[in-house]
C-alpha positions as CSV (number, residue, x, y, z in Angstrom):
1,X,-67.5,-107.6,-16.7
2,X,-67.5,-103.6,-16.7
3,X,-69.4,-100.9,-19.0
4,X,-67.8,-97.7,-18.8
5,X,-69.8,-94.8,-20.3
6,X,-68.1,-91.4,-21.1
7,X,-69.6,-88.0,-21.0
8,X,-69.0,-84.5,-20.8
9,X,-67.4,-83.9,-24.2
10,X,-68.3,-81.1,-26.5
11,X,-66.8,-78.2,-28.4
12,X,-64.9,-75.7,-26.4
13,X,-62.6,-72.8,-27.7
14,X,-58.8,-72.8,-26.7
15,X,-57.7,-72.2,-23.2
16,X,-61.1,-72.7,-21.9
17,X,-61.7,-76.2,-19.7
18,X,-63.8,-79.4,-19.9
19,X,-64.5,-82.0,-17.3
20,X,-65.5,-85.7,-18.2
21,X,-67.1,-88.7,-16.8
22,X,-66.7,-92.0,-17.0
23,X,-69.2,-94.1,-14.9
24,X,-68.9,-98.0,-14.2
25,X,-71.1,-100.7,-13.5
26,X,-70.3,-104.8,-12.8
27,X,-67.7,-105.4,-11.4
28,X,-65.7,-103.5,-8.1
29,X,-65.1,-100.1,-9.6
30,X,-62.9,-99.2,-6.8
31,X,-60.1,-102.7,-7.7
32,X,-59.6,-101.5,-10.7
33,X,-57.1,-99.0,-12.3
34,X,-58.9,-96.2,-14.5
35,X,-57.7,-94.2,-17.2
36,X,-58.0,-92.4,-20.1
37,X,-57.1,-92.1,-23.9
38,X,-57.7,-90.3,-26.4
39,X,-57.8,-90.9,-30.8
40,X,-57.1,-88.1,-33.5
41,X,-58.8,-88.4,-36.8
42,X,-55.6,-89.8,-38.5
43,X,-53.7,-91.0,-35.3
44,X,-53.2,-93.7,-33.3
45,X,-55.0,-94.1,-29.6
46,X,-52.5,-92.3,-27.3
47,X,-53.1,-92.5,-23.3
48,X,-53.5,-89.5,-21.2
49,X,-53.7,-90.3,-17.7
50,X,-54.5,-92.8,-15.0
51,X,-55.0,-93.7,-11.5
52,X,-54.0,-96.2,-9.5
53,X,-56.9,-97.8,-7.5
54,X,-55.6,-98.3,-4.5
55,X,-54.1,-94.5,-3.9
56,X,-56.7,-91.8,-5.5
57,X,-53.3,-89.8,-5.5
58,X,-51.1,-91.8,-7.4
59,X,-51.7,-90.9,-11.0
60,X,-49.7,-90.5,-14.0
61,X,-50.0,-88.6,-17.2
62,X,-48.7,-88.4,-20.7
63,X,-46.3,-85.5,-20.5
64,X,-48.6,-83.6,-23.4
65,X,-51.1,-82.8,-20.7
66,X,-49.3,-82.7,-17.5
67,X,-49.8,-79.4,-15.4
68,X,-53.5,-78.9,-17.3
69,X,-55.5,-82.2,-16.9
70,X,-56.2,-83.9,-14.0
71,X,-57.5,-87.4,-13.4
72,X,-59.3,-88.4,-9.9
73,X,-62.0,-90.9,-9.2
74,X,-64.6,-91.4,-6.5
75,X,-65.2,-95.1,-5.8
76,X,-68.3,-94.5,-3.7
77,X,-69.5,-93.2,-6.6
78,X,-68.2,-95.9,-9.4
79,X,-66.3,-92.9,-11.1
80,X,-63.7,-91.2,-12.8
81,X,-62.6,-87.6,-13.9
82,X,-60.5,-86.1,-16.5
83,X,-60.4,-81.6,-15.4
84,X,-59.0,-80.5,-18.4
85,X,-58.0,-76.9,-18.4
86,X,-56.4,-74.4,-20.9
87,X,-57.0,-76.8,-23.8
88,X,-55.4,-76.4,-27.2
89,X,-56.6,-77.1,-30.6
90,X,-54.3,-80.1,-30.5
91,X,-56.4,-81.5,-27.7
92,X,-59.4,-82.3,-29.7
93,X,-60.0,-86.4,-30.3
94,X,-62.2,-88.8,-29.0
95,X,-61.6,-89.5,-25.5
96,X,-62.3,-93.0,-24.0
97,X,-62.6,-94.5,-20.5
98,X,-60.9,-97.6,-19.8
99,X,-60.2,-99.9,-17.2
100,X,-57.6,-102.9,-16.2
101,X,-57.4,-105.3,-13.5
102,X,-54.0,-105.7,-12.6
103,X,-50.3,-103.0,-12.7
104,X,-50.7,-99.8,-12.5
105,X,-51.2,-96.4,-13.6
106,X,-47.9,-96.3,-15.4
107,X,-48.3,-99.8,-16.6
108,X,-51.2,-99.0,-18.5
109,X,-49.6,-95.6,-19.7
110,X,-46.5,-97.7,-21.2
111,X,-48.6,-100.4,-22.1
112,X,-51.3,-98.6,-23.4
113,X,-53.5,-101.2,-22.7
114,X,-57.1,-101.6,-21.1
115,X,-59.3,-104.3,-20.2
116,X,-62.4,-102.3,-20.4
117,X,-63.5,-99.6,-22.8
118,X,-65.7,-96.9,-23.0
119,X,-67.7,-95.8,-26.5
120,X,-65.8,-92.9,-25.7
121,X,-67.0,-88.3,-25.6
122,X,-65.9,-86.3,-28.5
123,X,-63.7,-83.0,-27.7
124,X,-63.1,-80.7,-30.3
125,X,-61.2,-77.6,-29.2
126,X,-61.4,-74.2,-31.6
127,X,-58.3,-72.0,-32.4
């Protein structure tokens, strides 16, 4: 089993950047791919980037945030990151964590599936 908790979320104004958390505990942090989604009041769960777990550089992102979030972990630390920079109004949603044990980045980014989930941090972006 995994618990993933999220934090750093909060209320920003556009173009200005956030950086979240997700911790893990149980099982190997570092064998697992990480990722993260996120939910609009109104909308369904969309995925916004992940990371393989055996290359901290292979990653993939939903092409909504390419070239202003970035997604990296630190498995010494039982950790990943979501840098999100120059957000927009459109950005804000509930952002959760999650995990899977097998595939990859892109799997779970087509798949949009997890096998761990975070409670997830709220982000709320003002025009």
């Amino acid at each position: 089993q995994v618990q993933l908790v999220e934090s750093g979320g909060g209320l920003v104004q556009a173009g200005d950047s956030l950086r979240l958390s997700c911790a893990a505990s149980g099982r190997t942090f570092s064998t697992l791919v990480a990722g993260w989604f996120r939910q609009a009041p109104g909308k369904e769960r969309e995925f916004v980037a992940g990371i393989n777990s055996w290359s901290v550089t292979n990653t993939y992102y939903a092409d909504s945030v390419k070239g202003r979030f970035t997604i990296s972990r630190d498995n010494a630390k039982n950790t990943v990151y979501l840098q999100m920079n120059s957000l927009k109004p459109e950005d804000t949603a509930v952002y959760y964590c999650a995990a899977r044990m097998f595939g990859t980045a892109q799997d779970m980014g087509v798949s949009k599936r997890g096998d761990y989930w975070g409670q997830g941090t709220q982000v709320t972006v003002s025009s």
